[in-house]
C-alpha positions in Angstrom: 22.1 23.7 -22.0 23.5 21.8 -25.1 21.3 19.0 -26.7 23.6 16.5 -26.0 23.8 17.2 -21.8 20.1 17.5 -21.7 20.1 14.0 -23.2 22.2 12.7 -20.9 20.6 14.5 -17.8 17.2 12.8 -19.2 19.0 9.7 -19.0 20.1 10.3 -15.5 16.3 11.0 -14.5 15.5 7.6 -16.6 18.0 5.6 -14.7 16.7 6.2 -11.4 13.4 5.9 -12.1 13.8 2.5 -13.8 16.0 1.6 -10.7 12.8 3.0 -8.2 10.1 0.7 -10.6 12.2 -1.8 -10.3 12.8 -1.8 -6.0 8.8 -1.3 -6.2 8.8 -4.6 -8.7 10.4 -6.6 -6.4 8.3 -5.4 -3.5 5.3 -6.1 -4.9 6.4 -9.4 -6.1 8.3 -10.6 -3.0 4.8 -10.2 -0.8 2.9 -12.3 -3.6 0.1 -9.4 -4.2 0.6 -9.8 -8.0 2.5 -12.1 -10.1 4.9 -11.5 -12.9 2.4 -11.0 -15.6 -0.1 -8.8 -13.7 2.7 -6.2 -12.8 3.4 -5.9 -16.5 -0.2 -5.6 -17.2 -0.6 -3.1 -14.8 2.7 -1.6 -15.7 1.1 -1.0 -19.3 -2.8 -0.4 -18.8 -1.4 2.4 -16.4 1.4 4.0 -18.4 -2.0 4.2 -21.6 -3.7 6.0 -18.9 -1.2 8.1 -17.9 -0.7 9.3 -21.8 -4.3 9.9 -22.4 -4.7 12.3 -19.7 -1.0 13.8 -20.6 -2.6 13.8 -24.2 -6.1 15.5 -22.7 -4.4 18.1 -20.3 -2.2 19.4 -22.8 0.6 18.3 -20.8 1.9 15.8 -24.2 0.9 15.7 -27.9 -0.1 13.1 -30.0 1.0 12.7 -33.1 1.7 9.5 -34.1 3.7 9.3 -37.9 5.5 6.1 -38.2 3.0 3.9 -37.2 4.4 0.7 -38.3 7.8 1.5 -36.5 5.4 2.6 -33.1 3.3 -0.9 -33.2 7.1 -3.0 -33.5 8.3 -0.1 -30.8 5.0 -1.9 -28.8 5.3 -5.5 -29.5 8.8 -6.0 -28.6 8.8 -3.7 -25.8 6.2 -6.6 -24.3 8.2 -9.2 -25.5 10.7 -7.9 -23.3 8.9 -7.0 -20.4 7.5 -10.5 -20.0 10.4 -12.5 -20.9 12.8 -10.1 -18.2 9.7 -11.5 -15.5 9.7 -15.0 -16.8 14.0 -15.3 -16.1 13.4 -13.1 -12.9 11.1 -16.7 -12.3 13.6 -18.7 -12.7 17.2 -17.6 -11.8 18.3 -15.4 -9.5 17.6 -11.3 -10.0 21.6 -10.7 -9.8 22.0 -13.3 -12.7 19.0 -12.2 -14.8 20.1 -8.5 -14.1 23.1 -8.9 -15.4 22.3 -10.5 -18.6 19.4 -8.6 -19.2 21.5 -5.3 -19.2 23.5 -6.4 -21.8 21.2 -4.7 -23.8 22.9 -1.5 -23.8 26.0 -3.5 -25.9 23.6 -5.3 -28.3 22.2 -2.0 -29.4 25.4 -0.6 -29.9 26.5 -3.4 -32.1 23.2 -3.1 -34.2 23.2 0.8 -34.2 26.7 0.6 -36.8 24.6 -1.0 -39.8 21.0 0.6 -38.8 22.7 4.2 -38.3 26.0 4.1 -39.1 26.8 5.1 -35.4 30.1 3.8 -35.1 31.5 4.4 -31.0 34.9 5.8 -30.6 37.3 3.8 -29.0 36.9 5.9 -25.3 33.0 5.7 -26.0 34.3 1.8 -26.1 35.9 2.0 -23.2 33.7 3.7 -21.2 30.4 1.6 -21.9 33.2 -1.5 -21.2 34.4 0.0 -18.2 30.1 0.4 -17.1 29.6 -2.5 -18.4 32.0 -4.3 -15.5 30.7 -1.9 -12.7 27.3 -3.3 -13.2 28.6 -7.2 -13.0 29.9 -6.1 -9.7 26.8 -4.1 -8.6 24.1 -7.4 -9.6 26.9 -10.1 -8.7 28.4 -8.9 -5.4 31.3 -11.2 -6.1 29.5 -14.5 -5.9 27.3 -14.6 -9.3 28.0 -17.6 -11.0 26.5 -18.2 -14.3 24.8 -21.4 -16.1 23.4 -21.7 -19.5 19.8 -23.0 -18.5 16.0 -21.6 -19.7 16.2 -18.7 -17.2 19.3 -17.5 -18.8 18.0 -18.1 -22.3 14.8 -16.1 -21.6 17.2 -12.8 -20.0 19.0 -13.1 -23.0 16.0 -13.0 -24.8 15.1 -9.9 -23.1 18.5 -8.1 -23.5 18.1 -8.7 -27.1 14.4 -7.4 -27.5 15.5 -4.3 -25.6 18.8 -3.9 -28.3 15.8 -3.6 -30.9 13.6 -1.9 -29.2 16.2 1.0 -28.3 17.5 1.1 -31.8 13.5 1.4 -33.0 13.1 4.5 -30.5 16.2 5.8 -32.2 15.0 5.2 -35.4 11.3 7.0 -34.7 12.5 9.8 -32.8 13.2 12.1 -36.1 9.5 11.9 -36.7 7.7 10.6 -33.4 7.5 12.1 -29.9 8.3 10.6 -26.8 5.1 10.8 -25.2 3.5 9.0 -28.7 6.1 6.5 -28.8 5.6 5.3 -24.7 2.1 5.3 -25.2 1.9 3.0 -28.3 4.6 0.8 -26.5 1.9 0.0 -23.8 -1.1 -0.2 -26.5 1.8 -3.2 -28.0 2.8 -4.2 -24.7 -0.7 -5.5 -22.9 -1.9 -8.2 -25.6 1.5 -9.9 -24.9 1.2 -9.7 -21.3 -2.4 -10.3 -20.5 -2.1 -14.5 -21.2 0.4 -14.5 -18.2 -2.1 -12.9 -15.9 -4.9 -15.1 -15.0 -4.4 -15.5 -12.0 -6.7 -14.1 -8.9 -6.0 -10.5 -8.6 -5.9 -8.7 -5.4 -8.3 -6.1 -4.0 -6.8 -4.9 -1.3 -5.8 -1.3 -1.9 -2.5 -0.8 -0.6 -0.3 -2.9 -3.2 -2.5 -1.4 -5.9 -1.4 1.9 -4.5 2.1 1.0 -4.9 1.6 -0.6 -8.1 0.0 2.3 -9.5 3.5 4.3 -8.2 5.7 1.2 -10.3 3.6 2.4 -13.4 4.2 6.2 -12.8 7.4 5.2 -12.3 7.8 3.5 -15.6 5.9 5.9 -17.4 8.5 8.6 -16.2 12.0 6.2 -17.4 10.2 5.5 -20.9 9.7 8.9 -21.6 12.7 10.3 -20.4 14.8 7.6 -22.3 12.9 8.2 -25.9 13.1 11.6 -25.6 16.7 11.3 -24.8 17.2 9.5 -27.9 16.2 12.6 -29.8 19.9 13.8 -28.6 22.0 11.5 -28.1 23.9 8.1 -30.4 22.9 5.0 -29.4 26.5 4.0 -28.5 26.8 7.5 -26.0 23.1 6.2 -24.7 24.4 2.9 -23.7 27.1 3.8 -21.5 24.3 6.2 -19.8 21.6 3.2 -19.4 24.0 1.2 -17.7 23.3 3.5 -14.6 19.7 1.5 -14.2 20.8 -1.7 -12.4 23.5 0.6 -10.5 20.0 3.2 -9.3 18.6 -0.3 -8.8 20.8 -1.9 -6.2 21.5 1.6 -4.5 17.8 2.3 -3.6 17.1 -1.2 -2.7 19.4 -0.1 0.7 16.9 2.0 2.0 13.6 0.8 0.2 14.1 -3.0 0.6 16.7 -3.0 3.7 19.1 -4.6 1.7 22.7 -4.5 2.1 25.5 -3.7 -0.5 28.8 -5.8 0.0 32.0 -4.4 -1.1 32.1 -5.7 -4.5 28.5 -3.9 -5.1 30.1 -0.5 -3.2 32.9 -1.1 -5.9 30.9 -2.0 -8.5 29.0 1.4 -8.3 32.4 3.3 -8.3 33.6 1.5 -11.6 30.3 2.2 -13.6 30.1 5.7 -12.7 33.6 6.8 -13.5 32.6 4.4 -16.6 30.0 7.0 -17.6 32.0 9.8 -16.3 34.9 8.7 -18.7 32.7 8.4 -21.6 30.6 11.4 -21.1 33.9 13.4 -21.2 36.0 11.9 -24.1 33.1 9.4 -25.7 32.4 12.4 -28.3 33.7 12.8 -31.7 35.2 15.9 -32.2 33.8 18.3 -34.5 36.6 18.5 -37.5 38.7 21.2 -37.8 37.3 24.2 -40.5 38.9 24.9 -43.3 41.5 27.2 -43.8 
């Protein structure tokens, strides 16, 4: 298997396990057992855990080179963790959703002066193309957007994420994966613990499930900054824009929820989206000489 379809089978295997932490978010959050800010702390104390006993087991190595790239991966990866909660607070899921996976655009945008990355035109089309699936998948035809606080703070989000994915990019020709998550949730619980003073919970089966969010989590970071090792951020961002499409399709049988048409449609469009650009989103290799 070629670098470049591992990469984007890793970022298959991210998608749908953002899309299963996410169902499990909601889940958790929707029976009041923990608020906004203790998910995201448990999202992170968990995910260091996780790592230190990948790092002890042999199962991951630590080897952190770039540190000042891996504390900014940290930071702004709990930057946008809590701000994503905060809008989730605020406006509707669909509506936050939607303009917090504009992400995947930003970092292509910023990826042309940081790297140089510059998309083809299909590679264009295809993360446009996703790009429309997923308004169809989070709006089901009746999302209506304001500009109000809640959609300031998802756009606040969408843009931490464009930096933080470009960082991973960056750090990935001299840091693992498995270093990179694990400083990312060393960064990450600082700027989440003041938003999680509330009562906590004892009882042990939302902890149980909570503790699966965090696996969860711990298994879409991974997969997606080792992915970067492979792949452009342009290619990358047609792939992430599977999450919220993972996302609404397991809701159905997690959450009982129903897809209308536009969401069945939706789904469709972004998958032949990342079909499209999987397929002719590559520059070919030039010709050699002679």
């Amino acid at each position: 298997m070629s670098p470049a379809a591992r990469g984007r089978l890793l970022l298959l295997g991210s998608a749908v396990s953002f899309g299963l932490m996410a169902v499990l978010a909601r889940r958790l959050a929707s029976t009041h057992a923990f608020t906004a800010g203790q998910l995201s702390v448990i999202r992170f104390a968990a995910g260091a855990a996780f790592s230190l006993a990948a790092f002890r087991l042999g199962l991951a190595r630590y080897a952190p080179v770039n540190r000042r790239l891996l504390w900014s991966r940290g930071l702004s990866g709990g930057v946008v963790v809590v701000l994503y909660f905060l809008a989730l607070a605020r406006i509707p899921a669909g509506e936050a959703g939607l303009l917090y996976n504009l992400f995947p655009v930003i970092a292509t945008a910023l990826a042309v002066p940081a790297f140089g990355e510059r998309p083809t035109v299909h590679l264009l089309l295809a993360l446009l193309l996703a790009t429309a699936g997923v308004a169809l998948v989070l709006g089901g035809g009746t999302l209506r957007l304001g500009l109000g606080g809640g959609e300031a703070l998802a756009l606040g989000a969408a843009f931490f994420a464009a930096v933080s994915a470009v960082t991973i990019r960056s750090m990935r020709a001299t840091d693992n994966a498995a270093t990179i998550f694990f400083f990312f949730c060393l960064g990450g619980i600082p700027v989440a613990l003041p938003f999680a003073l509330d009562p906590w919970t004892l009882a042990p089966g939302p902890w149980a499930v909570a503790l699966l969010m965090a696996l969860c989590a711990y298994a879409a970071q991974v997969l997606m900054a080792e992915a970067y090792g492979a792949l452009t951020v342009p290619e990358a961002a047609i792939w992430l824009q599977l999450t919220p499409i993972a996302q609404v399709v397991l809701a159905v049988p997690l959450l009982g929820e129903v897809l209308p048409p536009a969401s069945l449609l939706g789904v469709a469009v972004g998958v032949a989206g990342v079909a499209y650009g999987s397929v002719l989103g590559s520059r070919r290799a030039a010709p050699p000489p002679g």
